[in-house]
BASENU-714685 format. One record per residue: x, y, z of N, C-alpha, C in turn; residue number from 1; chain. Coordinates in pm, whole numbers, plus 32768, in hexadecimal, padded with zeros to 4 digits. Layout:
BEGIN
X / Y / Z / X / Y / Z / X / Y / Z / NUM / A
...
This chain:
BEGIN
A324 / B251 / 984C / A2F8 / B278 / 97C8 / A27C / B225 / 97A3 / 1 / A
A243 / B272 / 9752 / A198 / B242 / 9757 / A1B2 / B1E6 / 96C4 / 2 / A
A172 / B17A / 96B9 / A168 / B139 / 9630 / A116 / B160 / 95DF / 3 / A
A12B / B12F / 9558 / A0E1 / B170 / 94EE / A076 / B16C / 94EE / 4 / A
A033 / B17E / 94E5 / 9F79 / B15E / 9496 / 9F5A / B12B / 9430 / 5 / A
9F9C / B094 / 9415 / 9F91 / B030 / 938D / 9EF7 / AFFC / 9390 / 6 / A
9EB8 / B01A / 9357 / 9E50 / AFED / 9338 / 9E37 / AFB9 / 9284 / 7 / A
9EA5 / AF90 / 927D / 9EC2 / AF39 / 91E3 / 9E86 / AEBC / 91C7 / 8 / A
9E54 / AE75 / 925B / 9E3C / ADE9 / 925B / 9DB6 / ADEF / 9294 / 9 / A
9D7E / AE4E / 92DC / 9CF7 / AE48 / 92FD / 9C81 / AE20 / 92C5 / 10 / A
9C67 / AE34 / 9264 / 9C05 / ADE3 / 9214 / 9C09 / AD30 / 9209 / 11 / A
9CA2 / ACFD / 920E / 9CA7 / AC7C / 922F / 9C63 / AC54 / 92D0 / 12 / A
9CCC / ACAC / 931C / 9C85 / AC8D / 939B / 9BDD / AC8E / 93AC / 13 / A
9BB7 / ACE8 / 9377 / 9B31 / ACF0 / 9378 / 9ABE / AC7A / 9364 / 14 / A
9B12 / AC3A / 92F5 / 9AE8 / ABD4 / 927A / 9AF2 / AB64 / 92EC / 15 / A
9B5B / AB57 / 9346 / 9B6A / AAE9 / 9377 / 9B07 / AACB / 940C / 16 / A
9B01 / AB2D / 9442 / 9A96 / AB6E / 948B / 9A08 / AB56 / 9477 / 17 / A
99F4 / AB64 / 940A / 9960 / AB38 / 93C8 / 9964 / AA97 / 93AF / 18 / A
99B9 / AA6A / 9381 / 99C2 / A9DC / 9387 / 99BE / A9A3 / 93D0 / 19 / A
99FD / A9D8 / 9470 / 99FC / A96E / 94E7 / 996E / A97C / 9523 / 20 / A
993C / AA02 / 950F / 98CA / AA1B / 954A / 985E / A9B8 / 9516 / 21 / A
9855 / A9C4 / 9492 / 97F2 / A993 / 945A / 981D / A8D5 / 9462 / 22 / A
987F / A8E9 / 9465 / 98B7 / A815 / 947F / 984E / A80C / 950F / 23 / A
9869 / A84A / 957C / 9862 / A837 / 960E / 9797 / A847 / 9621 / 24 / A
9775 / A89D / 95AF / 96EC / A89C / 958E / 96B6 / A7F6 / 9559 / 25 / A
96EF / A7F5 / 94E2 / 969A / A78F / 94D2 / 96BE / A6F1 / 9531 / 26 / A
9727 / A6D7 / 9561 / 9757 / A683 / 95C2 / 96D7 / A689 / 962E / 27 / A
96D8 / A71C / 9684 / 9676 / A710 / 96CB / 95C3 / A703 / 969D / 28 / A
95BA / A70C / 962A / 9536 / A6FD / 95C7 / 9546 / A63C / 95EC / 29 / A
9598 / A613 / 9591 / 9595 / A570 / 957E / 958B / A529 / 9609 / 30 / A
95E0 / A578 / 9672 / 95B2 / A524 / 970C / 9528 / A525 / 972F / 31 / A
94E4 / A5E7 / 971A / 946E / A58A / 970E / 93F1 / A588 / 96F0 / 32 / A
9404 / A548 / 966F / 9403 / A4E7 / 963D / 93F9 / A450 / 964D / 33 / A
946E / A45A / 9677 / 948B / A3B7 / 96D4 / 946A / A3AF / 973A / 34 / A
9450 / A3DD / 978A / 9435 / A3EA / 9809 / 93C3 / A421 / 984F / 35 / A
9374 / A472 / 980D / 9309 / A49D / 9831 / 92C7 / A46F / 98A7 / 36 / A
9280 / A406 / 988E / 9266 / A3C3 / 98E9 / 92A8 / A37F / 996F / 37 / A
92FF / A3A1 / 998A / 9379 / A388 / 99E8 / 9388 / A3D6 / 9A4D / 38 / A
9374 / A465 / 9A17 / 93B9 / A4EC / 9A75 / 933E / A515 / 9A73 / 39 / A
9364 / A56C / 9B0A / 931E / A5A3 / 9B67 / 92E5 / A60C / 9AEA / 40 / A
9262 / A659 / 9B32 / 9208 / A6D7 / 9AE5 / 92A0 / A73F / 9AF5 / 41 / A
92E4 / A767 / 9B89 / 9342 / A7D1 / 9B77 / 938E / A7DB / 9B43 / 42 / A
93CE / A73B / 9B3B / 9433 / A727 / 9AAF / 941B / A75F / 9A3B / 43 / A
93E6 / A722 / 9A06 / 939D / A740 / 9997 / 9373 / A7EA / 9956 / 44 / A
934B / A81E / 99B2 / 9346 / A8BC / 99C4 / 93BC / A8F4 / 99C0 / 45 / A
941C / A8C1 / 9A34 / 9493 / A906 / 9A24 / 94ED / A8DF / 9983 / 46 / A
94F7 / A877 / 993F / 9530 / A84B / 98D5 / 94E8 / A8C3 / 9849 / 47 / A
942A / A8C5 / 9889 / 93FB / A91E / 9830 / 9431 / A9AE / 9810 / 48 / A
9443 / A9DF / 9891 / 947A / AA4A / 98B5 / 94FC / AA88 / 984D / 49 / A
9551 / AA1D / 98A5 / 95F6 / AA20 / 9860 / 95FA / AA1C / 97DC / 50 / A
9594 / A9C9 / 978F / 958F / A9E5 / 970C / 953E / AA57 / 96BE / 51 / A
94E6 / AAA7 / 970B / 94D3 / AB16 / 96FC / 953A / AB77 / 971A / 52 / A
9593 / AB8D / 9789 / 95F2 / ABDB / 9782 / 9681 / ABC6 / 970C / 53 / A
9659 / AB11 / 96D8 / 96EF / AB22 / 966E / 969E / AB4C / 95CD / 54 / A
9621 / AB43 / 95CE / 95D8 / AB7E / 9560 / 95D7 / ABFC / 954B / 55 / A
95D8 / AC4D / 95AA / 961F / ACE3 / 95D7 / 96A3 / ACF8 / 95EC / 56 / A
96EE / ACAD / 9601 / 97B5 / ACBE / 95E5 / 97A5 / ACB6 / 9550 / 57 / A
9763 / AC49 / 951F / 9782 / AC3F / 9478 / 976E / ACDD / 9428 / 58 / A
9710 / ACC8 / 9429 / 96AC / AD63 / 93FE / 974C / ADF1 / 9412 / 59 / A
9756 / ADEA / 9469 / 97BB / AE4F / 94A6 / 984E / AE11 / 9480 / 60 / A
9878 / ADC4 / 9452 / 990F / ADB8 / 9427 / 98FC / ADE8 / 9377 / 61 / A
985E / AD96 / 9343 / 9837 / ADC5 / 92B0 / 9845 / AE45 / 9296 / 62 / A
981D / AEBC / 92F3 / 97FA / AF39 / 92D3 / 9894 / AF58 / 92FB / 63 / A
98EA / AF12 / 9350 / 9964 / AF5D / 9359 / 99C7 / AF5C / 92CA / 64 / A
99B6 / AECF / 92C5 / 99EB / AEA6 / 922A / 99D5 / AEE6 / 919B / 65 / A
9957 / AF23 / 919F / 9942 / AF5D / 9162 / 99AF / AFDD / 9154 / 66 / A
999E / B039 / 91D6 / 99CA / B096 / 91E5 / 9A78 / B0BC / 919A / 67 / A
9AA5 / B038 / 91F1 / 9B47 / B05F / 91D6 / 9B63 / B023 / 9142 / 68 / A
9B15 / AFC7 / 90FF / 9B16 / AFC2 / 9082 / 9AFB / B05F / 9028 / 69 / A
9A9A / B0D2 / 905C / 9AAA / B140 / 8FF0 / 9B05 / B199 / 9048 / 70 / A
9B6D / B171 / 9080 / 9BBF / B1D3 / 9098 / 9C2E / B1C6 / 9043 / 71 / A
């Protein structure tokens, strides 16, 4: 038997989602920060990167949140 389709709490999940993302953003912002000068050019790129792809998770949990909020 198939389970329900509770989506009662999704907007929390969502909420929390955006929080870790954006925690794990600026964490990797403040390393560097600190570190700049330390790590390699690819480092650095790749850290750029990853925080371009969680600047784009954010963006996309916002517009989801949105969503199931006008349902």
């Amino acid at each position: 038997m198939a389970k329900p389709d509770n989506r009662a709490d999704n907007e929390v999940h969502l909420q929390q989602h955006i929080d870790h993302t954006f925690e794990n953003l600026r964490e990797a912002e403040d390393y560097l920060d600190e570190h700049a000068d330390e790590i390699s050019s690819d480092e650095k790129q790749s850290i750029e990167e990853k925080n371009d792809r969680r600047k784009e998770s954010i963006k996309s949990f916002i517009a989801e949140k949105r969503d199931e909020s006008q349902q």
